[in-house]
KEDREN-160520 format. One record per atom (N, C-alpha, C, O): x, z, y; atom name. Coordinates in steps of 0.02 Angstrom, whole numbers. Atoms other than C-alpha are relative to their C-alpha. Layout:
<recs>
{x X | z Z | y Y | atom CA}
...
</recs>
This chain:
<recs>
{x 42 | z 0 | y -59 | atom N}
{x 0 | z 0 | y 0 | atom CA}
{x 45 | z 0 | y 63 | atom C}
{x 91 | z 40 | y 62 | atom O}
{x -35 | z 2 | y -58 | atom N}
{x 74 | z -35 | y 166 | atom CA}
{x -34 | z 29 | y 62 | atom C}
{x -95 | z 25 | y 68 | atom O}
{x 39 | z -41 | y -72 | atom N}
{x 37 | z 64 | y 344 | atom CA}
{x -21 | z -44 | y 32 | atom C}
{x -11 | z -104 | y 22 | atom O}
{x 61 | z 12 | y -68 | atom N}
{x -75 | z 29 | y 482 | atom CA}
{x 62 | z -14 | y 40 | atom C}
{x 113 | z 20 | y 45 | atom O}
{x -44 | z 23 | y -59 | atom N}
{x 18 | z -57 | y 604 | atom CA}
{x -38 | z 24 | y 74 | atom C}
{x -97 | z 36 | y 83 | atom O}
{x 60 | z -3 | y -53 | atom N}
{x -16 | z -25 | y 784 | atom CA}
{x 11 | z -20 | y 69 | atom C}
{x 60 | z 6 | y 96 | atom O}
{x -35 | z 9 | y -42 | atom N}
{x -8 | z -98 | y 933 | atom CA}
{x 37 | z 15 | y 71 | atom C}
{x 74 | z -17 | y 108 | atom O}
{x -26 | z -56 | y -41 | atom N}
{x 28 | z 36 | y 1044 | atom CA}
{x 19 | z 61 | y -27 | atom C}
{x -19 | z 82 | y -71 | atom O}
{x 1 | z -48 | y 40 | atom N}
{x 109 | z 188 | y 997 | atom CA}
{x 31 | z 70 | y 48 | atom C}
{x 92 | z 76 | y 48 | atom O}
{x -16 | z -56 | y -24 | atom N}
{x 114 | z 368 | y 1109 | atom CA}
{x 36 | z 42 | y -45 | atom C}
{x 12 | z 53 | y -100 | atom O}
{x -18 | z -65 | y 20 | atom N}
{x 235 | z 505 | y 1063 | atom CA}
{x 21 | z 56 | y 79 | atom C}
{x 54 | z 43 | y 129 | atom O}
{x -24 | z -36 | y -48 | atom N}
{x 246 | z 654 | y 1172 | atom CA}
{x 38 | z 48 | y -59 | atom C}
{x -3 | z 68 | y -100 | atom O}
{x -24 | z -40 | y 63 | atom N}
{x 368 | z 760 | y 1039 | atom CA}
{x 22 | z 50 | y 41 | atom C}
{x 35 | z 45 | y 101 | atom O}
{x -42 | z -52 | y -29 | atom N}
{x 436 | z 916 | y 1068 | atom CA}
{x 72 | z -29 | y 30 | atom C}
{x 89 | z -85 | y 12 | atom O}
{x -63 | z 72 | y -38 | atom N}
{x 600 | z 841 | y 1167 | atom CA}
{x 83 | z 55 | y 37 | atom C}
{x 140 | z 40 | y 55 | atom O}
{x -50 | z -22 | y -54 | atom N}
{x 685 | z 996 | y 1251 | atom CA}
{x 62 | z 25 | y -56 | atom C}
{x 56 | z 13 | y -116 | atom O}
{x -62 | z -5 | y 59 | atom N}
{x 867 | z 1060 | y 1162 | atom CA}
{x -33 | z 70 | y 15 | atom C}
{x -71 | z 90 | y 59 | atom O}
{x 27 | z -74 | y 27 | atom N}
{x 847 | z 1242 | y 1079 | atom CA}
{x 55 | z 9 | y 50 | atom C}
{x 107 | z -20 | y 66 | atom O}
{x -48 | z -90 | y -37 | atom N}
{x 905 | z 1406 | y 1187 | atom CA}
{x -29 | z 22 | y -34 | atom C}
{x -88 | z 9 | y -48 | atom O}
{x -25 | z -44 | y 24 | atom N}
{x 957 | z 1532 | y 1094 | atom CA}
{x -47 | z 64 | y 41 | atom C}
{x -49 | z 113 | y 5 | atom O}
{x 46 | z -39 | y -21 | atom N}
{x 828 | z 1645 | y 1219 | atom CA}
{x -60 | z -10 | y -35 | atom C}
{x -101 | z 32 | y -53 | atom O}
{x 103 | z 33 | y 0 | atom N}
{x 665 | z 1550 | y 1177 | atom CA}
{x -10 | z 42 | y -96 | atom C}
{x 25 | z 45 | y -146 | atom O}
{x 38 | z -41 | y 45 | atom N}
{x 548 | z 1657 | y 1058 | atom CA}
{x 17 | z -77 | y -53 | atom C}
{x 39 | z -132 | y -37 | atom O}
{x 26 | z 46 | y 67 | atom N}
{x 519 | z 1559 | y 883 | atom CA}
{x -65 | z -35 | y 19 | atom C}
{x -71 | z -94 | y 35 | atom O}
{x 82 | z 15 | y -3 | atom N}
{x 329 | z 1552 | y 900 | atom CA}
{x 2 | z -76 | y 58 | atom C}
{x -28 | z -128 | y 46 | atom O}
{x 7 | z 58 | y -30 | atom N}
{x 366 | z 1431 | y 1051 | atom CA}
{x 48 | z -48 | y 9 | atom C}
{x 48 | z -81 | y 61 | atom O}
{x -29 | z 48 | y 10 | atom N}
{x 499 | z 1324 | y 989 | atom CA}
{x -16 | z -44 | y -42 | atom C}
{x 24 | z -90 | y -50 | atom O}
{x 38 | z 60 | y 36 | atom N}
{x 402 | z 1221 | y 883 | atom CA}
{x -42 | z -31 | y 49 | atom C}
{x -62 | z -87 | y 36 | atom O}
{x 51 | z 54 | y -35 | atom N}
{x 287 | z 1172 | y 1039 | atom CA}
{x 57 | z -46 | y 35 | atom C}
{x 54 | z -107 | y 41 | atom O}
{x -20 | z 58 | y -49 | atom N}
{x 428 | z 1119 | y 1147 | atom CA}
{x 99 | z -36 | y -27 | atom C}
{x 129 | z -83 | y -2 | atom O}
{x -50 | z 11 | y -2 | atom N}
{x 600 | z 1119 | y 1064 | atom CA}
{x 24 | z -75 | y -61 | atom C}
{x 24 | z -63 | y -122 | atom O}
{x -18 | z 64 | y 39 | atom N}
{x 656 | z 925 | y 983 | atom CA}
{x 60 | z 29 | y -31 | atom C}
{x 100 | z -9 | y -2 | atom O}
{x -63 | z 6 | y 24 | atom N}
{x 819 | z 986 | y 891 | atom CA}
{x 42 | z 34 | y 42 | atom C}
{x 28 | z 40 | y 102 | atom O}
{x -30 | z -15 | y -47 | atom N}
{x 971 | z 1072 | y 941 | atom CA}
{x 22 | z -13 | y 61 | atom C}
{x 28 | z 32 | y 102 | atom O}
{x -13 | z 52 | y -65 | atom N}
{x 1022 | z 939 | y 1082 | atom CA}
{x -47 | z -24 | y 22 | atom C}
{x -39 | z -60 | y 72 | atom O}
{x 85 | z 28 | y -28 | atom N}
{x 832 | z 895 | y 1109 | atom CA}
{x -4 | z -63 | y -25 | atom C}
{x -62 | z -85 | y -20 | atom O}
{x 41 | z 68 | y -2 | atom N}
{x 831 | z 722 | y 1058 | atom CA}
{x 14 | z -17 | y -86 | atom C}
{x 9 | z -74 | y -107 | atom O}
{x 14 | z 29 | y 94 | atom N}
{x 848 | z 734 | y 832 | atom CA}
{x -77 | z -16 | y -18 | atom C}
{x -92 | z -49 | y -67 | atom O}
{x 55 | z 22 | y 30 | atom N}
{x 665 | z 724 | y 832 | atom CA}
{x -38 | z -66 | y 34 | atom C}
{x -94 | z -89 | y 19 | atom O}
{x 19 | z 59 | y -24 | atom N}
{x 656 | z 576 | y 941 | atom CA}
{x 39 | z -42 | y -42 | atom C}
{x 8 | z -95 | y -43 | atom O}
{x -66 | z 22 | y 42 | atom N}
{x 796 | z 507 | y 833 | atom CA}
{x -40 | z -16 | y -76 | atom C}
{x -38 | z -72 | y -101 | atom O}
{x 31 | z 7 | y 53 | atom N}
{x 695 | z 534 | y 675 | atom CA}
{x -66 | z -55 | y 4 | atom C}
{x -87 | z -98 | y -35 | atom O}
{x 83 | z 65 | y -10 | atom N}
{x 526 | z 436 | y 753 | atom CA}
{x 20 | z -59 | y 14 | atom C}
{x -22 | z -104 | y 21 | atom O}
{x -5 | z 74 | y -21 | atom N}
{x 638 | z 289 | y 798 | atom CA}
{x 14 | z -39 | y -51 | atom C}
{x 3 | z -98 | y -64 | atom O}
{x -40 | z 37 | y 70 | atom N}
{x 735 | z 282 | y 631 | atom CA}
{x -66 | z -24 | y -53 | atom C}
{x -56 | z -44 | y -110 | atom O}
{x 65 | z 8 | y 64 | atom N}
{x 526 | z 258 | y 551 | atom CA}
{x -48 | z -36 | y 55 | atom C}
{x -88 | z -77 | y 31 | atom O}
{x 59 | z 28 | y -29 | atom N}
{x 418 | z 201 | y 691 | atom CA}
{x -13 | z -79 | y -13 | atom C}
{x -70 | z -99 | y -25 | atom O}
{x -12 | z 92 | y 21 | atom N}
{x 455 | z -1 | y 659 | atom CA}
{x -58 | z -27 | y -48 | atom C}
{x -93 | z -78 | y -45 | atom O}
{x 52 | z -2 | y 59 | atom N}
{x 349 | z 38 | y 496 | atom CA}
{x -83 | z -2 | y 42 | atom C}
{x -133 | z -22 | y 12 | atom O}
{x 72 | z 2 | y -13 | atom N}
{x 192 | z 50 | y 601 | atom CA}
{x -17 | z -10 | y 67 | atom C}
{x -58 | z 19 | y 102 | atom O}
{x 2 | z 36 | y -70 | atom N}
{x 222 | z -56 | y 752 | atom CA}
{x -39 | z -52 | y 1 | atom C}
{x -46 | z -51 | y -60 | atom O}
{x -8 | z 73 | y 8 | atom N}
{x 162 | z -222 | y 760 | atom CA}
{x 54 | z -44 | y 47 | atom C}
{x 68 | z -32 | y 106 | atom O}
{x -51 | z 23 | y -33 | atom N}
{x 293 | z -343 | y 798 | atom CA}
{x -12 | z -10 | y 93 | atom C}
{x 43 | z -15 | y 120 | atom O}
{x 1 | z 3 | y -68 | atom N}
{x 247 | z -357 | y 987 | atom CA}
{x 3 | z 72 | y 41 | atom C}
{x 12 | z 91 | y 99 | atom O}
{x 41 | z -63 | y -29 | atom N}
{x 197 | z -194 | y 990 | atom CA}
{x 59 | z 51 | y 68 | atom C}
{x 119 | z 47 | y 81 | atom O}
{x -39 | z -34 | y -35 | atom N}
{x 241 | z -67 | y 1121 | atom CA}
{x 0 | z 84 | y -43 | atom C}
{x -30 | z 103 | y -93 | atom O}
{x 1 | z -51 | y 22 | atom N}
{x 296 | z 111 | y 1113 | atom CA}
{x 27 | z 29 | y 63 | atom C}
{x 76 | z 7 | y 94 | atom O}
{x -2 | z -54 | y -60 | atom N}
{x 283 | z 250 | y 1255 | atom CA}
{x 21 | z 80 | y -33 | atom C}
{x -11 | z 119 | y -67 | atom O}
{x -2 | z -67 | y 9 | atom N}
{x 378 | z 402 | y 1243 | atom CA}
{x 14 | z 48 | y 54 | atom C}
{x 41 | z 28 | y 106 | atom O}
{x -26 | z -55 | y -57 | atom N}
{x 404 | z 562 | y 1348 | atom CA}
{x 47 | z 42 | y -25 | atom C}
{x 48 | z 75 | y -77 | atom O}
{x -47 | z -50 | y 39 | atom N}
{x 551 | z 647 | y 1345 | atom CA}
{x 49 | z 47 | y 58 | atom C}
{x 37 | z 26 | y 115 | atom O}
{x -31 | z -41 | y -42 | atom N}
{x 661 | z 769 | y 1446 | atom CA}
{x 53 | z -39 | y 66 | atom C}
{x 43 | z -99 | y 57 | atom O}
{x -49 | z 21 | y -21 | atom N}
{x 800 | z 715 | y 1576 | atom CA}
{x 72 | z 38 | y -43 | atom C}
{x 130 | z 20 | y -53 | atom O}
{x -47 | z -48 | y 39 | atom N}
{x 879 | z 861 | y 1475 | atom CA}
{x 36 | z -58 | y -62 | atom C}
{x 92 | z -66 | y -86 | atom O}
{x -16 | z 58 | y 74 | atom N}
{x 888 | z 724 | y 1332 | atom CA}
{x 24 | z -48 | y 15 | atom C}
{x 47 | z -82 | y -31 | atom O}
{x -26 | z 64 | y -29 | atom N}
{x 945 | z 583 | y 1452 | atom CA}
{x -38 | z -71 | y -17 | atom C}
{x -40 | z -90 | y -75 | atom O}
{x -1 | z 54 | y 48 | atom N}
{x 883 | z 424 | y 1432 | atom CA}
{x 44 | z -54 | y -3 | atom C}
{x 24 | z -112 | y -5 | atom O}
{x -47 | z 52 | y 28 | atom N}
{x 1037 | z 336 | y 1400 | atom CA}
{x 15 | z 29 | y -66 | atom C}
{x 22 | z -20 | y -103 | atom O}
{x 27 | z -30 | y 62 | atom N}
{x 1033 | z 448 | y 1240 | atom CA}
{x -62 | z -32 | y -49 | atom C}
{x -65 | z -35 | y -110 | atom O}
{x 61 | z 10 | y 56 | atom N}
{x 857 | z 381 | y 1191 | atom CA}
{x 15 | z -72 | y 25 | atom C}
{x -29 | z -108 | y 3 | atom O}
{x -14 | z 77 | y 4 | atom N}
{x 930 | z 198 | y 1248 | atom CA}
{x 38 | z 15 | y -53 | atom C}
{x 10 | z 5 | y -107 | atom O}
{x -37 | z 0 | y 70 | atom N}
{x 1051 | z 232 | y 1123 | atom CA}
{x -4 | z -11 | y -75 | atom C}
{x 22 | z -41 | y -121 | atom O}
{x 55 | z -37 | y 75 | atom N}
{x 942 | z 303 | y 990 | atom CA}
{x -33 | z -84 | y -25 | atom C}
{x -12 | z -115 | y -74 | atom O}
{x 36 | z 43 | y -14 | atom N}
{x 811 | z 150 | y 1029 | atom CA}
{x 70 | z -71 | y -46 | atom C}
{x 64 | z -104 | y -98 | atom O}
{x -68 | z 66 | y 36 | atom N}
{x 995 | z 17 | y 988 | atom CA}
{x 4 | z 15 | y -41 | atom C}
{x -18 | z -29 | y -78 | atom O}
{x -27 | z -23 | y 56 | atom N}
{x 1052 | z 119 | y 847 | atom CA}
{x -69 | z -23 | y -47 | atom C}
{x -45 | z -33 | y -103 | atom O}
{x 76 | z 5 | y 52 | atom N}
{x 859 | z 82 | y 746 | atom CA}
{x -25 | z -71 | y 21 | atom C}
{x -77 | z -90 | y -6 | atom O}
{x 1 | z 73 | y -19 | atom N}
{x 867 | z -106 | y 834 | atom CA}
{x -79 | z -9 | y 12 | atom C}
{x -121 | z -44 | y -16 | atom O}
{x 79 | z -10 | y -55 | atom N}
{x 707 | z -52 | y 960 | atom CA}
{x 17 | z -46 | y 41 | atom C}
{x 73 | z -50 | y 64 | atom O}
{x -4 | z 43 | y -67 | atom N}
{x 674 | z -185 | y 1082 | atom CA}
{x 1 | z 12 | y 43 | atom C}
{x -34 | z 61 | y 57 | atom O}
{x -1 | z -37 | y -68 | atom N}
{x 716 | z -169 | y 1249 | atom CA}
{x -30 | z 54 | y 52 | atom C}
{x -87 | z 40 | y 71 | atom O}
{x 13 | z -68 | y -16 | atom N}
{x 691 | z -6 | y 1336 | atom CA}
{x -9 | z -28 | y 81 | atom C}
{x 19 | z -69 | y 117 | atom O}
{x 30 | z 0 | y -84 | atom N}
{x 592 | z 20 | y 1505 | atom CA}
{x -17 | z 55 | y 13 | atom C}
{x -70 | z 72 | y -13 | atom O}
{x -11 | z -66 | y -25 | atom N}
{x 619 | z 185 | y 1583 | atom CA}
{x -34 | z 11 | y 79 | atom C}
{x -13 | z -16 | y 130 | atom O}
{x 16 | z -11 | y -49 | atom N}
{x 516 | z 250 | y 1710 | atom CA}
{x 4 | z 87 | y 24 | atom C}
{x -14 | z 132 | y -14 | atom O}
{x -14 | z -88 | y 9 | atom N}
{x 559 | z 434 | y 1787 | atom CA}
{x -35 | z 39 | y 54 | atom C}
{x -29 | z 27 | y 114 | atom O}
{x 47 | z -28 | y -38 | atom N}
{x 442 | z 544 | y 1854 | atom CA}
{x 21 | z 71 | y -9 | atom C}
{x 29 | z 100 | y -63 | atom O}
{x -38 | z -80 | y -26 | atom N}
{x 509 | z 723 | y 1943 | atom CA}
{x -80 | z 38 | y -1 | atom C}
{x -87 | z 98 | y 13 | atom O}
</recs>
């Protein structure tokens, strides 16, 4: 059986890097991985599976995480060109 393709695809993931302060209970809402961006890393290395080839993909993610980091990420999993918009 093969996935649902789709042609848009939102992730808002948890995105920020773990401190060593932050309770447990609320590092599962906001913390992506030690450096913040392994669980954006993990949705790029699988998302392809349920894109359609044109398709887009919108994510939100920290400045903490950079996005020349999630351009990186995006090359390394051979994501089509990246369009970054940054909102303070």
């Amino acid at each position: 059986m093969h996935p649902q393709k789709f042609d848009v695809i939102f992730f808002n993931p948890p995105y920020l890097p773990e401190h060593p302060d932050e309770p447990e209970e609320s590092k599962l809402i906001t913390t992506g991985g030690k450096k913040g961006h392994e669980l954006i890393e993990r949705f790029f290395s699988d998302v392809s599976r349920y894109l359609m080839p044109y398709g887009k993909i919108i994510v939100l993610f920290s400045t903490l995480t950079g996005k020349e980091k999630v351009h990186e990420i995006m090359e390394n999993n051979e994501i089509g060109r990246a369009s970054c918009r940054e909102r303070v």
